[in-house]
N, C-alpha and C positions, 0 to 999 in steps of 0.2 A: 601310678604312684610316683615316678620320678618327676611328673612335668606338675604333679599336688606339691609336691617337695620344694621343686623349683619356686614355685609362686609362694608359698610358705616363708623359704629362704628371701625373695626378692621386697615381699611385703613387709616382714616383721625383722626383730633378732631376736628369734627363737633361737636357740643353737641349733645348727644341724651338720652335723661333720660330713660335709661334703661338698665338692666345687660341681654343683651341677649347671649353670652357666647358662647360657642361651641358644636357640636354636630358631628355627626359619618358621618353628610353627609353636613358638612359646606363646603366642597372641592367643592360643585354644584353653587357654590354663586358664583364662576370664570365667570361664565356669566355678571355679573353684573360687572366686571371688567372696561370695556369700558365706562360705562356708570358714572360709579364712578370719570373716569379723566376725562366725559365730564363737570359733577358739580364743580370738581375742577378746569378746565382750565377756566370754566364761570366764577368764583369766582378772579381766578386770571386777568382777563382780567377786571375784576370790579377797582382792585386793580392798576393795572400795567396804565389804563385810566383817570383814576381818578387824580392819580400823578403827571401824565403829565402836564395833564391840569393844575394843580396849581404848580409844580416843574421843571420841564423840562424830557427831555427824562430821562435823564442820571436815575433820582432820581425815575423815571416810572420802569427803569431797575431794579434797587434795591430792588424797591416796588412787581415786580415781584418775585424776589427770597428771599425776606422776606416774601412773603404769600405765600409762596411753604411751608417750614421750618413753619410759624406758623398752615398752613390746615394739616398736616401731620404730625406735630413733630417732624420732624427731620428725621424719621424712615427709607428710605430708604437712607441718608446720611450715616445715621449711620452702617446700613450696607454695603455700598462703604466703610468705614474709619477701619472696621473690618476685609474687605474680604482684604484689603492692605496691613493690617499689620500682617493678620495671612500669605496669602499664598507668598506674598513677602518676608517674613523671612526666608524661604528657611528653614525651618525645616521639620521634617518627620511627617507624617499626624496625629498622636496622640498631638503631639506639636504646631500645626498649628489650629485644633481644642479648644484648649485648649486657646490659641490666641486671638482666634474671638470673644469666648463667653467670654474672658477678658470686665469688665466695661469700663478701662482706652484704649486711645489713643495715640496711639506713630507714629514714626514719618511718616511711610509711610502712616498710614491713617490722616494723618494731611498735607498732603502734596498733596493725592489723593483728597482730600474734598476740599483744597485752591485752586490747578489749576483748579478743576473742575470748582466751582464758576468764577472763571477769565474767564473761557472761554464761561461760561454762558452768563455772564455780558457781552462781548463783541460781541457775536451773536445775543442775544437779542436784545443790545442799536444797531446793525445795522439794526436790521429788522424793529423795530417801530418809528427810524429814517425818515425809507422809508416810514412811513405809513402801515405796513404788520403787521398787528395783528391776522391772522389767525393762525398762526402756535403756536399762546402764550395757545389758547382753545385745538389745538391736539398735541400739545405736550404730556400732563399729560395723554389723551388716550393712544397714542404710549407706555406710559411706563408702563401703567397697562396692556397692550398688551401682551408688551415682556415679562412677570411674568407669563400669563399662559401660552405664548411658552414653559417658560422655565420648567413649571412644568409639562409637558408632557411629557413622557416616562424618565422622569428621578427617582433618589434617593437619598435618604435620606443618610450622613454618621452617623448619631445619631441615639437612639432608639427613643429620643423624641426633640420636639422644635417647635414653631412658625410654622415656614416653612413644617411642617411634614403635616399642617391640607390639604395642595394643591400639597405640591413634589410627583409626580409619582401617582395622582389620578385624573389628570386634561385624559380627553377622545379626540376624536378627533372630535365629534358632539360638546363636549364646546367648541373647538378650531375656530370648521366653525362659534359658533351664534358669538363668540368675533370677530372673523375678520369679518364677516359681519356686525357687530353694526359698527366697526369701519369704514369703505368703506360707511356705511350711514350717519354716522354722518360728516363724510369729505365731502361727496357731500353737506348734509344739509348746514352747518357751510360755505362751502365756496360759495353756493347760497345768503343765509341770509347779508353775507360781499361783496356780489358782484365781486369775485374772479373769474380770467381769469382760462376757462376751462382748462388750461392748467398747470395751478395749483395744481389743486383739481386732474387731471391724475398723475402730478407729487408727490403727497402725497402717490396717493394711490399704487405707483409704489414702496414707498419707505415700504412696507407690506414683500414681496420678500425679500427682506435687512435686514430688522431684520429678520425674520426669520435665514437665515444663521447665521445672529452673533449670536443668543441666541444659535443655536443649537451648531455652535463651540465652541462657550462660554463656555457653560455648559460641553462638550465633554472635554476642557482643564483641567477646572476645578477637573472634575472627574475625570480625570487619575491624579491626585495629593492626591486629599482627598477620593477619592470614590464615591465622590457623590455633591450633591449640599444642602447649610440650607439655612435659611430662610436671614439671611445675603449675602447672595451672591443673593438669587431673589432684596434685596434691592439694590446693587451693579448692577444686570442688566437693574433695571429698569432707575438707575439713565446713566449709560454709554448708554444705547439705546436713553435717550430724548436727549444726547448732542450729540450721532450721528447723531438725527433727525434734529437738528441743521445745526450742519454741513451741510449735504445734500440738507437742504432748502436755506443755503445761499451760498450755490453753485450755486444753483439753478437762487436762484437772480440774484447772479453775475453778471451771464451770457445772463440774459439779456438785 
């Protein structure tokens, strides 16, 4: 319970009265990954329903990506608006370092954080248009997902950071219980919303999918800087839930 706590604490701002801090084997708490975006997408589907009902869609959407930024703090934007402006500056990997862990914002990460949101905004307001609020709960799973992908057999380019407590200490036993929490909680969640089984096949198909992007992801990444921080897992997780997007409203689309 304490090292659920910890990741809980480390992930969101939930309140939790307590300095539970870090330790030599915080990197084991990857397990609870899945389970962290499923109280967060509950929360957000609180939020994003709630809205609706007194605002209309449009203002449900916003309500949705205002309690992403309020449960989370910003954290893994802010490392999307980092990883933009370090490795898009096209400088040599000492410089690009140096970048990331900058406080201030410039323009490519101000520019990667706006379209991001635009395209949020506009996948979202299509899905719970339709009435499809499944994907708003697995969403926030999918992207605690792709962070322990990413942090499997990878490294570190720093001696120390954030990202150091899980880059290249995540196993491949954490790898099966996260993607099995997550294939359970998509059956669960799309049972519970009454979702056409073809849905909940089509979710879990998109498992596969990420996998490949985090692992090319991180593979590009690395031949730049050497490795991957704790900014660029915030950066995967945020590009993985807008591809999950994506994919799901393809999915729609078509039929």
């Amino acid at each position: 319970m304490r090292r659920f706590l910890g990741i809980l604490q480390f992930l969101t701002r939930i309140p939790i009265s307590a300095n539970l801090g870090f330790d030599e084997e915080f990197h084991k708490g990857v397990v609870y990954f899945p389970f962290i975006g499923l109280i967060l997408g509950s929360l957000y589907l609180i939020f994003t329903y709630t809205s609706i009902k007194i605002f209309g869609y449009y203002i449900g959407t916003v309500a949705f990506l205002l309690s992403e930024v309020l449960l989370t703090g910003g954290l893994h934007l802010d490392g999307l608006g980092d990883t933009f402006d370090g490795i898009y500056s096209y400088k040599d990997k000492d410089k690009i370092l140096e970048i990331m862990k900058d406080s201030r914002l410039g323009t490519n990460g101000l520019l990667s954080i706006l379209f991001l949101i635009l395209l949020k905004i506009g996948f979202v307001f299509m899905l719970i248009s339709r009435g499809i609020y499944y994907p708003l709960i697995v969403c926030p799973i999918v992207g605690r997902l792709s962070i322990s992908f990413a942090c499997y057999k990878t490294k570190s380019p720093r001696p120390s950071g954030m990202g150091n407590s899980f880059i290249g200490k995540v196993d491949l036993g954490q790898i099966s219980k996260c993607i099995f929490q997550t294939i359970f909680f998509m059956v669960v969640i799309g049972y519970i919303f009454k979702n056409a089984f073809s849905l909940i096949v089509i979710n879990i198909m998109f498992i596969p999918i990420l996998w490949i992007f985090v692992k090319l992801y991180t593979k590009y990444i690395t031949r730049i800087i050497g490795g991957i921080t704790g900014d660029i897992l915030g950066s995967i997780c945020e590009i993985s839930q807008l591809i999950y997007f994506v994919f799901i409203c393809l999915e729609v689309g078509a039929w």
